[in-house]
BAFI-3210 file (N, C-alpha, C; in Angstrom, 3 decimals, decimal comma, padded with zeros to 6 digits):
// residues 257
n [1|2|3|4|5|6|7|8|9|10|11|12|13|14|15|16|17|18|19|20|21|22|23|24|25|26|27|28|29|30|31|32|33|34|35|36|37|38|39|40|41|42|43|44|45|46|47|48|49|50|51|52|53|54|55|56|57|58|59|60|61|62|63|64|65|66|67|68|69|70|71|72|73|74|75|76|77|78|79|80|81|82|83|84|85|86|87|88|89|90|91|92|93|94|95|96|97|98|99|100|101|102|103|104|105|106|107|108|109|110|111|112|113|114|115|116|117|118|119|120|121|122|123|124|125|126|127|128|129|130|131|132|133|134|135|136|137|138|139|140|141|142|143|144|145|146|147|148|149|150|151|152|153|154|155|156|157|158|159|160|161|162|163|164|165|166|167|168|169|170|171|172|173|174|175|176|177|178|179|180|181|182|183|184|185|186|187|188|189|190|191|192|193|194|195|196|197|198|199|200|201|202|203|204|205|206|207|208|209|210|211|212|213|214|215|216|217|218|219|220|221|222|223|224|225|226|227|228|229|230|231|232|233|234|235|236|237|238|239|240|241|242|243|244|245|246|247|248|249|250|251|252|253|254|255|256|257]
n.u [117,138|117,654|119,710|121,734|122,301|123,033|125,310|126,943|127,338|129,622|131,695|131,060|131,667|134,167|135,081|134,477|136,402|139,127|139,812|138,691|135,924|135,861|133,810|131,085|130,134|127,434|127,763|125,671|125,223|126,772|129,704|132,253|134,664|135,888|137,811|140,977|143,544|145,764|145,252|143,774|141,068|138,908|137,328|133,762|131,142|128,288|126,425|128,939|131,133|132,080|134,967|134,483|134,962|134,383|131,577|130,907|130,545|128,552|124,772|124,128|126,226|126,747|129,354|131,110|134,083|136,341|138,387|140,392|142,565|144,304|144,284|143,285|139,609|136,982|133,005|130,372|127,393|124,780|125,571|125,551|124,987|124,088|123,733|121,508|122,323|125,042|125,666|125,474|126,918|129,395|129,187|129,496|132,061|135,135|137,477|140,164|139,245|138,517|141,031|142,388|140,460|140,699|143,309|142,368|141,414|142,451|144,460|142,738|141,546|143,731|144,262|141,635|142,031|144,427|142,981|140,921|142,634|143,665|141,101|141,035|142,556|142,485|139,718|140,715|142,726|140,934|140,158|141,624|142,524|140,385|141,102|140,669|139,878|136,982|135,855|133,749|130,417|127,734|124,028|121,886|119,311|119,052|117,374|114,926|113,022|113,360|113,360|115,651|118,822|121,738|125,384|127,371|131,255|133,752|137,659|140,011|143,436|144,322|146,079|149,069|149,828|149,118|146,371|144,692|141,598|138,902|135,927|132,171|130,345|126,042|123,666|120,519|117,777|114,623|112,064|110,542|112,426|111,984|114,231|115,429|117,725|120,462|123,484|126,475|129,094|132,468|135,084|137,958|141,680|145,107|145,331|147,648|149,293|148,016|146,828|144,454|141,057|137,952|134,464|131,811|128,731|126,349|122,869|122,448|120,640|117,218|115,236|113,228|112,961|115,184|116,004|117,919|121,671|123,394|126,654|127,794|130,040|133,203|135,693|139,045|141,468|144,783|147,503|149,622|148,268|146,852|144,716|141,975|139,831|137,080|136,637|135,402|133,508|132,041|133,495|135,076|134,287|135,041|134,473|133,148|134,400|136,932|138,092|138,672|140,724|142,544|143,238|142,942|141,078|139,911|140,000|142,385|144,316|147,003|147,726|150,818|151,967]
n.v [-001,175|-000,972|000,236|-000,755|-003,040|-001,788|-000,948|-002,860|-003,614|-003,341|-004,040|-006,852|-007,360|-006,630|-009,036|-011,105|-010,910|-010,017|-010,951|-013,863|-015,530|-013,897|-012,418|-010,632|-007,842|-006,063|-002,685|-002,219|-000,040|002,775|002,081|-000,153|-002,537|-005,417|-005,686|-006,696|-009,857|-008,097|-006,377|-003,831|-001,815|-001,127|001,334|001,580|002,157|003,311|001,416|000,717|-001,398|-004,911|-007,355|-010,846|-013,453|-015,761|-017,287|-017,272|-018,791|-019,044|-019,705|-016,907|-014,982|-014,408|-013,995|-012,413|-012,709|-011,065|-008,635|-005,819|-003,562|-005,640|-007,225|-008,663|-008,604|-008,747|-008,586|-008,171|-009,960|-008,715|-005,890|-006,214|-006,716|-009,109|-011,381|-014,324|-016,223|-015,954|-016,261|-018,925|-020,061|-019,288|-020,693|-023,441|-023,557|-025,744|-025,886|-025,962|-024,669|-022,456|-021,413|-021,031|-018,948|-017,177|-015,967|-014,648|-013,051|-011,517|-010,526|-008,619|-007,244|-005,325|-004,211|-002,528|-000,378|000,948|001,688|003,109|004,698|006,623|007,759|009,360|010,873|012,420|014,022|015,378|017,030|018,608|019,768|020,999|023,006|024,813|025,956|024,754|020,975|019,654|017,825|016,722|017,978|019,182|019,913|020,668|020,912|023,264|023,038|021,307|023,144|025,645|027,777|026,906|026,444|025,143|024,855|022,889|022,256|020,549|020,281|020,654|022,312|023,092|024,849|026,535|028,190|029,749|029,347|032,457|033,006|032,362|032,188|031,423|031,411|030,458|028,975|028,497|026,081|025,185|021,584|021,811|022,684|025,493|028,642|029,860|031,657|033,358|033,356|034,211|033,097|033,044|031,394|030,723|030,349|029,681|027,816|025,882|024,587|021,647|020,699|020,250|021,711|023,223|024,628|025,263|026,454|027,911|028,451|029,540|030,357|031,252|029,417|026,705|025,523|024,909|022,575|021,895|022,949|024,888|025,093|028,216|030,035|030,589|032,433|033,002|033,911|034,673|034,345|036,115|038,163|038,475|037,201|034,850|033,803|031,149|029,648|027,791|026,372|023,901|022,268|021,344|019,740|016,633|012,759|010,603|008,469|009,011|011,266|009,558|007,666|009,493|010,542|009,069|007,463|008,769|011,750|013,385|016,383|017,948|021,368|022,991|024,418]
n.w [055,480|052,929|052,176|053,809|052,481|049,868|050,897|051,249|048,436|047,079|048,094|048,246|045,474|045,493|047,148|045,401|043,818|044,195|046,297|047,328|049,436|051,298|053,591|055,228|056,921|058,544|060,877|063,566|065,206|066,300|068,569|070,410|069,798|071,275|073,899|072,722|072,134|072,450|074,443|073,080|071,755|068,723|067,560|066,081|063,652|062,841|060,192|059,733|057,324|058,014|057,874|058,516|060,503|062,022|063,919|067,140|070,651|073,863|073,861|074,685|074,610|072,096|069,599|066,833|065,137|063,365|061,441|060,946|059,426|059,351|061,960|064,651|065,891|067,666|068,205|070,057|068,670|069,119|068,320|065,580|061,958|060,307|057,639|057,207|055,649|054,716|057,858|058,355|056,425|057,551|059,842|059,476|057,889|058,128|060,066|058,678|056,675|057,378|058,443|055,850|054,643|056,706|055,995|053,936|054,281|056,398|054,655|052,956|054,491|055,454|052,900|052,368|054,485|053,366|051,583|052,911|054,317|052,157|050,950|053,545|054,019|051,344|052,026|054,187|052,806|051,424|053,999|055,302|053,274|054,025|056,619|059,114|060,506|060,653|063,454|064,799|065,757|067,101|068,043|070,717|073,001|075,580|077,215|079,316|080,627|079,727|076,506|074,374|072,226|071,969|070,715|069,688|068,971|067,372|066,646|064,360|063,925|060,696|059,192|059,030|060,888|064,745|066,070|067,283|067,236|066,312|064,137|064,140|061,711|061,898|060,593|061,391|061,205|061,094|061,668|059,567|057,732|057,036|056,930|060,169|061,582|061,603|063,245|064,841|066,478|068,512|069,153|071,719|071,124|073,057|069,830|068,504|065,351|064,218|066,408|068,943|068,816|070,584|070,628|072,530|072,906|074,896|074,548|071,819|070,318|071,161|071,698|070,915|068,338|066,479|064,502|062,694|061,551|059,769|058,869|057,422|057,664|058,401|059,706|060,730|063,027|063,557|066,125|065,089|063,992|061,556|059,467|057,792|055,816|055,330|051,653|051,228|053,597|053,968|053,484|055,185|056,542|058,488|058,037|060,872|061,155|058,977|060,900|063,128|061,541|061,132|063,113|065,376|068,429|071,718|070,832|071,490|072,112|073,397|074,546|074,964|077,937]
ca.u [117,670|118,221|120,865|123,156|122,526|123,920|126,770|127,590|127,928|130,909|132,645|130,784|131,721|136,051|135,446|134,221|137,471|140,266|139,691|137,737|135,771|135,590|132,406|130,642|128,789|127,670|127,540|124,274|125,208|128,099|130,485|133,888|134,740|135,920|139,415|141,491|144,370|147,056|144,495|143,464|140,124|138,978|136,283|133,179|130,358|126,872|126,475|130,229|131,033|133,227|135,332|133,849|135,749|133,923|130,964|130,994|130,454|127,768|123,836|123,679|126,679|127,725|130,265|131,985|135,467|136,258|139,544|140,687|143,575|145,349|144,581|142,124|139,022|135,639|132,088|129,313|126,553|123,582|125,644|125,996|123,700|124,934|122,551|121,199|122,628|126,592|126,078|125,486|128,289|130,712|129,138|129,830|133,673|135,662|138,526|141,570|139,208|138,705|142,005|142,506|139,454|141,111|144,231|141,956|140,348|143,297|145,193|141,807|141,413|144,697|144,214|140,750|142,704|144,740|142,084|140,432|143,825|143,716|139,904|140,640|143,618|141,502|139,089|141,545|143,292|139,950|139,611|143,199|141,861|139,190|141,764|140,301|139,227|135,651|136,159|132,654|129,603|126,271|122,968|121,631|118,488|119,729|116,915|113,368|112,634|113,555|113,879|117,360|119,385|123,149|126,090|129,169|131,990|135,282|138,305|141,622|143,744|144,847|146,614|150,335|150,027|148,281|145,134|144,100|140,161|137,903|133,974|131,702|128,846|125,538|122,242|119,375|116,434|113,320|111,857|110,390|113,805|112,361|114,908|115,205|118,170|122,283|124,426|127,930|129,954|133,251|136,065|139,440|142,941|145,589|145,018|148,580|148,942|148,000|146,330|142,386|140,395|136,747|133,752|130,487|128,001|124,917|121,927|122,757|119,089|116,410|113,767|113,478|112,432|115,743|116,479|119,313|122,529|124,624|127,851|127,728|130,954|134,496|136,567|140,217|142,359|146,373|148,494|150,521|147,279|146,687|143,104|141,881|137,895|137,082|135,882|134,092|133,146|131,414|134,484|136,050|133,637|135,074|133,294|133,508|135,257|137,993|138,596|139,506|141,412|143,712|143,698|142,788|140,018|139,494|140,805|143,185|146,160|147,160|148,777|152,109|151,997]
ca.v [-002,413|-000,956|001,066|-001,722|-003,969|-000,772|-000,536|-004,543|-004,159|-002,505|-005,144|-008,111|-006,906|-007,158|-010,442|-012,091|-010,960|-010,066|-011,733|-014,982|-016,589|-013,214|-012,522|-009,765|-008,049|-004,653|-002,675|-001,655|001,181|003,137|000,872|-000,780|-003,985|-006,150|-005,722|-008,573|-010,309|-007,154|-005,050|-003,401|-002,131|-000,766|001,750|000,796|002,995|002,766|001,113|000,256|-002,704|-005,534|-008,371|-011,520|-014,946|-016,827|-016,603|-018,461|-018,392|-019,474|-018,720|-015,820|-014,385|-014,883|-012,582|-012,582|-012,339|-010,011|-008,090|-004,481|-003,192|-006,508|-006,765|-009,639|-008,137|-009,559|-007,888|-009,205|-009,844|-007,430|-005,058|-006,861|-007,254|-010,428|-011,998|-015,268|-016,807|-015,585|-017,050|-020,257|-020,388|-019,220|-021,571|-024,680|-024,095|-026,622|-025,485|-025,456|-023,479|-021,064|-020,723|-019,875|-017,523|-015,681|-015,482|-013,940|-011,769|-010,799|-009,612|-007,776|-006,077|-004,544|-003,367|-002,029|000,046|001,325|002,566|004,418|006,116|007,203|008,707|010,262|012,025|013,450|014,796|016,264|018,065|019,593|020,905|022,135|024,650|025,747|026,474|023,868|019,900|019,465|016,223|016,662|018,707|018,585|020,767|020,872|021,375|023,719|022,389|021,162|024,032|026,827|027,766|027,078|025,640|025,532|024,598|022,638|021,594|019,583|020,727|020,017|023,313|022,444|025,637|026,080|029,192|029,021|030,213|033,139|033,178|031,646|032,678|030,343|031,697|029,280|029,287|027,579|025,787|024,240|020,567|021,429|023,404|027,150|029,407|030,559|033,028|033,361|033,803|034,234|032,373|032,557|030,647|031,121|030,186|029,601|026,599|025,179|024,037|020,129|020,614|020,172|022,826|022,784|025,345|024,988|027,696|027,760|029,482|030,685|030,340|031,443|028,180|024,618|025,262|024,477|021,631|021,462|024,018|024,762|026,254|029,102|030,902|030,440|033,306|032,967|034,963|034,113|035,050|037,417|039,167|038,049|036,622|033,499|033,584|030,198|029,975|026,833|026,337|022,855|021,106|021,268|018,758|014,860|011,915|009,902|007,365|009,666|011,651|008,087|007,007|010,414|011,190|008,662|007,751|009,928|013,046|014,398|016,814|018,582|022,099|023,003|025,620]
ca.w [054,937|051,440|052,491|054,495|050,726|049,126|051,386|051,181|047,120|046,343|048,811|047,661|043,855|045,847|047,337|044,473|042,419|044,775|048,073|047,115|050,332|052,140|054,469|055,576|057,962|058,638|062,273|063,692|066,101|066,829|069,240|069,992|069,912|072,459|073,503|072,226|073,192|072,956|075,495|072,268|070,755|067,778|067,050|064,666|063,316|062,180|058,980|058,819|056,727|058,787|057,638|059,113|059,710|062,523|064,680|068,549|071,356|074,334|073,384|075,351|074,223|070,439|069,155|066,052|065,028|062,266|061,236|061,262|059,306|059,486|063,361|064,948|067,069|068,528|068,776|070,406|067,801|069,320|067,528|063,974|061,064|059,238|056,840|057,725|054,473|055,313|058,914|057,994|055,462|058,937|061,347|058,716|057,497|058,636|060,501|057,826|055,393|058,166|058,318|054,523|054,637|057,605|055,739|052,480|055,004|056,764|053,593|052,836|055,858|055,418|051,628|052,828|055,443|052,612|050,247|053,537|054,440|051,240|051,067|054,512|053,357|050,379|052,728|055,050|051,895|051,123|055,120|054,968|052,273|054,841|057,654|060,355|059,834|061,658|063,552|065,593|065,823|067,751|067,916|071,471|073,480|076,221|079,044|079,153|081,578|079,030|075,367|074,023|071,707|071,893|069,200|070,135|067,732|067,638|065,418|064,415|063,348|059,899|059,277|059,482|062,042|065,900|065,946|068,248|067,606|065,428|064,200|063,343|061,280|062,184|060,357|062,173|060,472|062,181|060,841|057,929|056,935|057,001|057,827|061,823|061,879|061,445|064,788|064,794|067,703|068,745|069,934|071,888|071,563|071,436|069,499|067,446|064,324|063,947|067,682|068,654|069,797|070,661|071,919|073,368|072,829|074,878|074,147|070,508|069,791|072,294|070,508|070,909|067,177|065,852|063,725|061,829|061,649|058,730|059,063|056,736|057,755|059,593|059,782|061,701|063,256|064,125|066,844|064,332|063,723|060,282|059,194|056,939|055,651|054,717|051,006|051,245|054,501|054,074|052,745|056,481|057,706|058,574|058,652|062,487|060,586|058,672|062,256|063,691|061,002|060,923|064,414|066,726|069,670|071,471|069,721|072,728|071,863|074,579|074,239|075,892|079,381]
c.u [118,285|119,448|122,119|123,070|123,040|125,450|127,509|127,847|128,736|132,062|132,273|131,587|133,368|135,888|135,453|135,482|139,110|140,722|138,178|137,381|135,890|134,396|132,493|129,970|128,527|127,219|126,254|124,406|127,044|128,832|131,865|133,753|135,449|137,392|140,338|142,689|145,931|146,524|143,807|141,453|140,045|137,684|135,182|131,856|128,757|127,105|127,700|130,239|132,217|133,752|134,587|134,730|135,019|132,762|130,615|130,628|129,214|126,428|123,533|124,604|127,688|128,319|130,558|133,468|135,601|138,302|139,632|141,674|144,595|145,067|142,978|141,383|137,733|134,940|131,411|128,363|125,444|124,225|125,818|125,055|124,308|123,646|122,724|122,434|124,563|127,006|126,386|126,238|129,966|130,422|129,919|131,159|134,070|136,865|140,081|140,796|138,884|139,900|142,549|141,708|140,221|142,130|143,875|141,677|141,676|144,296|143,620|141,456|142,719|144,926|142,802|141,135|143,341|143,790|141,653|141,266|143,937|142,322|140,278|141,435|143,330|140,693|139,525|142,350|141,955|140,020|140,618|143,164|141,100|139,638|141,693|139,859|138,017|135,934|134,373|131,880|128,005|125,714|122,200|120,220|119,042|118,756|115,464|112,402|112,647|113,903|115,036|117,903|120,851|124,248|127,299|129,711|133,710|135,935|139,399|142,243|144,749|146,052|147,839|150,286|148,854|146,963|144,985|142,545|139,442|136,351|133,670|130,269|127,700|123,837|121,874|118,159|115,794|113,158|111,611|111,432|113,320|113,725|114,518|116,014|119,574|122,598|125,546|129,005|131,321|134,188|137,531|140,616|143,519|145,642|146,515|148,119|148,979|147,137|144,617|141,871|138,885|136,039|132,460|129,824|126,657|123,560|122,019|122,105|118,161|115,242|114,059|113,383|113,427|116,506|117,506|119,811|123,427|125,281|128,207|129,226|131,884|135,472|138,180|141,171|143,481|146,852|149,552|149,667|146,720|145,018|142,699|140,306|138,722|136,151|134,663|133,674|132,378|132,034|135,647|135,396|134,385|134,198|133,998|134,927|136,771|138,884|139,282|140,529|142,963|144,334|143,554|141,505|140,773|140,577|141,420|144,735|145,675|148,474|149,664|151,404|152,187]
c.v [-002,207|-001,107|000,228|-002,437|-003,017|-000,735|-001,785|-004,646|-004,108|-003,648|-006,408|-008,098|-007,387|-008,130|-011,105|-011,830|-011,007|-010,955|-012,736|-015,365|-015,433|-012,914|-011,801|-009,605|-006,442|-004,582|-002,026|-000,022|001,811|002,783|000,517|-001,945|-004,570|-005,849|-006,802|-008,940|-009,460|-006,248|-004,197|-003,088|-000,999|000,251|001,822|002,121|002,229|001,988|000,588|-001,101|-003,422|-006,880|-009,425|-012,656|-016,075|-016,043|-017,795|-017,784|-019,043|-018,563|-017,428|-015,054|-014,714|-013,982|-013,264|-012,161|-012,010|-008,922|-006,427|-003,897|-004,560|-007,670|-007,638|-008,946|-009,249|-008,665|-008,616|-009,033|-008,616|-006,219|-005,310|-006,850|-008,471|-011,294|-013,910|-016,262|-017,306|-016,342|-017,906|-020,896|-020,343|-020,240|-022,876|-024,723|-024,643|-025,858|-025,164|-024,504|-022,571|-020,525|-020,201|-018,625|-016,918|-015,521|-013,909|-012,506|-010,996|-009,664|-008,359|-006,661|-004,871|-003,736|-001,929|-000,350|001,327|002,276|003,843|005,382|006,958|008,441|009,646|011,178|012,772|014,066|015,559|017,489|019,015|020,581|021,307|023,595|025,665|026,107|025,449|022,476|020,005|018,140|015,885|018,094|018,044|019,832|020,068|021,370|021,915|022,969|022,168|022,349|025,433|026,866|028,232|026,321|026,200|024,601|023,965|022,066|021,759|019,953|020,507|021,958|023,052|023,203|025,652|027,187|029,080|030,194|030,932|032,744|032,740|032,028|031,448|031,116|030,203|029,604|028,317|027,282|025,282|022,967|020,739|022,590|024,915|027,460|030,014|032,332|032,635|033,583|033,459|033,780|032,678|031,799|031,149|030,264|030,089|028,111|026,169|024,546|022,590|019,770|020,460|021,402|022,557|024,216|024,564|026,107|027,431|029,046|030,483|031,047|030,265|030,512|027,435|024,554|024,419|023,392|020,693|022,928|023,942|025,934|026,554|029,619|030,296|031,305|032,495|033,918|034,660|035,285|036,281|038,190|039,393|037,447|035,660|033,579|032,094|029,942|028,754|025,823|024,652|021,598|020,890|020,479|017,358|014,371|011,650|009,346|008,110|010,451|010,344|007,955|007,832|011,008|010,387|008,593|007,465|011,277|013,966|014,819|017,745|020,189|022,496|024,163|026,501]
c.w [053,561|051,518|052,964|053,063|050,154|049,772|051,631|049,658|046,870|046,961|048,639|046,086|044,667|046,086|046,403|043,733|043,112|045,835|048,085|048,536|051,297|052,434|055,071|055,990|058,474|060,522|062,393|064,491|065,619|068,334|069,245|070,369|071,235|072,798|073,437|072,962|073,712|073,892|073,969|071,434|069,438|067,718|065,696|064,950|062,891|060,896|058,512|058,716|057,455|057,724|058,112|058,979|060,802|063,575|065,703|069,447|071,872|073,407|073,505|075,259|072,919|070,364|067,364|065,733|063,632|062,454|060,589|060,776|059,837|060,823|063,676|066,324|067,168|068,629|068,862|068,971|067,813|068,840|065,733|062,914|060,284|058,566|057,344|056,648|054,941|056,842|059,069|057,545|056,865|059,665|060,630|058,212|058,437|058,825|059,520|056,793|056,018|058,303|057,121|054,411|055,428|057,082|054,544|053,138|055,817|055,524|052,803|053,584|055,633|054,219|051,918|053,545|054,330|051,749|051,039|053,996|053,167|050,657|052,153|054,481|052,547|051,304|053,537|054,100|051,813|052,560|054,891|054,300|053,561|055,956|059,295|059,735|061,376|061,829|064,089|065,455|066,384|067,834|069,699|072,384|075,058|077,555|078,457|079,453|080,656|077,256|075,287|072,956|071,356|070,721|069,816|068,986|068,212|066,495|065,145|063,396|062,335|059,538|059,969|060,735|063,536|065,865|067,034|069,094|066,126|065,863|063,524|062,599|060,995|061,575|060,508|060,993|061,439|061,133|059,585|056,945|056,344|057,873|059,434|061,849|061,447|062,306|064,044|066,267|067,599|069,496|070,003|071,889|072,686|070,911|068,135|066,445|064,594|065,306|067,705|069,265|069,412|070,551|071,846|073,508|073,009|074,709|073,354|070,363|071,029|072,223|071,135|069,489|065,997|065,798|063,853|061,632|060,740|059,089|057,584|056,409|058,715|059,199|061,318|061,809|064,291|064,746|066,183|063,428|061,953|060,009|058,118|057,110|054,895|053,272|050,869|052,701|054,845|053,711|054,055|057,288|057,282|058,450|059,662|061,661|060,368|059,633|062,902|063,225|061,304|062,538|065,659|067,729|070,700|070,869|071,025|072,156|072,786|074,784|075,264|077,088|078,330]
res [x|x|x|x|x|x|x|x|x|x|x|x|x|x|x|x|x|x|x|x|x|x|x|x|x|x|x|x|x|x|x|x|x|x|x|x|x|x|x|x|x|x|x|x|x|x|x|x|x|x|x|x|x|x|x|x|x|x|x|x|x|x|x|x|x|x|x|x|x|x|x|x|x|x|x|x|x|x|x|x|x|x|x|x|x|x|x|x|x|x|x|x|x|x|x|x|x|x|x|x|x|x|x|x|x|x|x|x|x|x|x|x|x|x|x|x|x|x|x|x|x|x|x|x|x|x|x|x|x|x|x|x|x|x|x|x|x|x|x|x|x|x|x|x|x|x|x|x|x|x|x|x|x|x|x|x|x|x|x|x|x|x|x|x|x|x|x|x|x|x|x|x|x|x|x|x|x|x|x|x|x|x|x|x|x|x|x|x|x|x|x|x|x|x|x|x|x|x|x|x|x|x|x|x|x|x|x|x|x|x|x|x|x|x|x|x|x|x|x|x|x|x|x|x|x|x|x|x|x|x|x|x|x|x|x|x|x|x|x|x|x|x|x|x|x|x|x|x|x|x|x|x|x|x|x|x|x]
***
């Protein structure tokens, strides 16, 4: 609970000055919204903070309506957190000051939009340095039946040349964050510049023991036989959010024959 009141200040602190009579509401899961009236939805995250301009609907299925980069969506509530206080204030505007609020909130939504194209572009300059942007990553229990644990990860090739082969150096921890071990994985090409490439590596680790996996190392190696160490290796990770914003759901590029 702290944590969603931490992540409602910084946007309570804008409404009150820029965008008077705007209302907020954070998401509980990771989710999309409803698709609205262009066929359209939107993808929403844990903890992310929403616009808010009305909340309807039968008992058994309330939603709210909330805005997106300009752009009018709908989620049901069982994904919402909205403070009791804020609800109350939506259920009770009277129809023309809903329509000023959604204008406040609409020109908000769209500055909003703005600021995060602008963070996600900083974070993408940083992976750029590191040769790949990490859009995804997961840690794996290979089977109930056997000790395993496998490594998959999602990538975008930031780099102006096509990648051959890519290492991933992977050090394993267990819960209480001793060290396990280092493996080295790779992955194949050919993967273009601006393109996605993935792998899937099972049974890096012969355990159930492990944890958590930091990527240590990413070496690359281009079709014109050239090579790229990455020096900071931890500055090539996205957030969900910033992957969305720069690339799209789901993250499909598709390389030529």
């Amino acid at each position: 609970m702290k944590l969603i009141i931490m992540l409602f200040l910084p946007l309570l602190v804008f409404s009150q000055t820029e965008a008077n009579h705007v209302y907020f509401a954070a998401i509980k899961t990771d989710c999309y919204s409803e698709y609205n009236s262009e066929g359209k939805q939107t993808k929403l995250y844990n903890l992310q903070v929403i616009p808010i301009v009305n909340y309807f609907g039968e008992s058994y299925s309330k939603k709210y309506e909330f805005y997106d980069d300009g752009i009018k969506y709908e989620i049901r509530e069982d994904y919402v957190y909205c403070p009791d206080s804020t609800r109350t204030q939506i259920e009770s505007l009277s129809e023309t000051w809903r329509d000023s609020v959604r204008l406040k909130t609409i020109e908000y939504s769209k500055s909003w939009r703005k600021i995060e194209m602008e963070r996600a572009n900083e974070l993408y300059a940083k992976a750029k340095a590191q040769g790949i942007a990490i859009t995804d990553y997961s840690v794996k229990d290979e089977s109930e039946y056997t000790n395993g644990t496998g490594y998959s990860i999602d990538f975008v090739n930031a780099g102006k040349k096509t990648i051959k082969y890519i290492w991933f150096t992977l050090s394993a921890y267990n819960r209480v964050k001793d060290f396990i071990s280092t493996k080295v994985v790779k992955a194949m090409g050919p993967i273009k510049s601006g393109y996605s490439g993935s792998g899937s590596f099972s049974y890096v680790w012969h355990t159930d023991l492990v944890e958590t996996v930091k990527l240590t190392g990413i070496k690359i190696q281009y079709m014109d036989g050239t090579f790229f160490v990455a020096k900071k290796p931890k500055d090539a990770f996205l957030s969900e959010r910033c992957a969305y914003l720069l690339f799209g759901d789901p993250l499909e590029q598709y390389e030529e024959d």
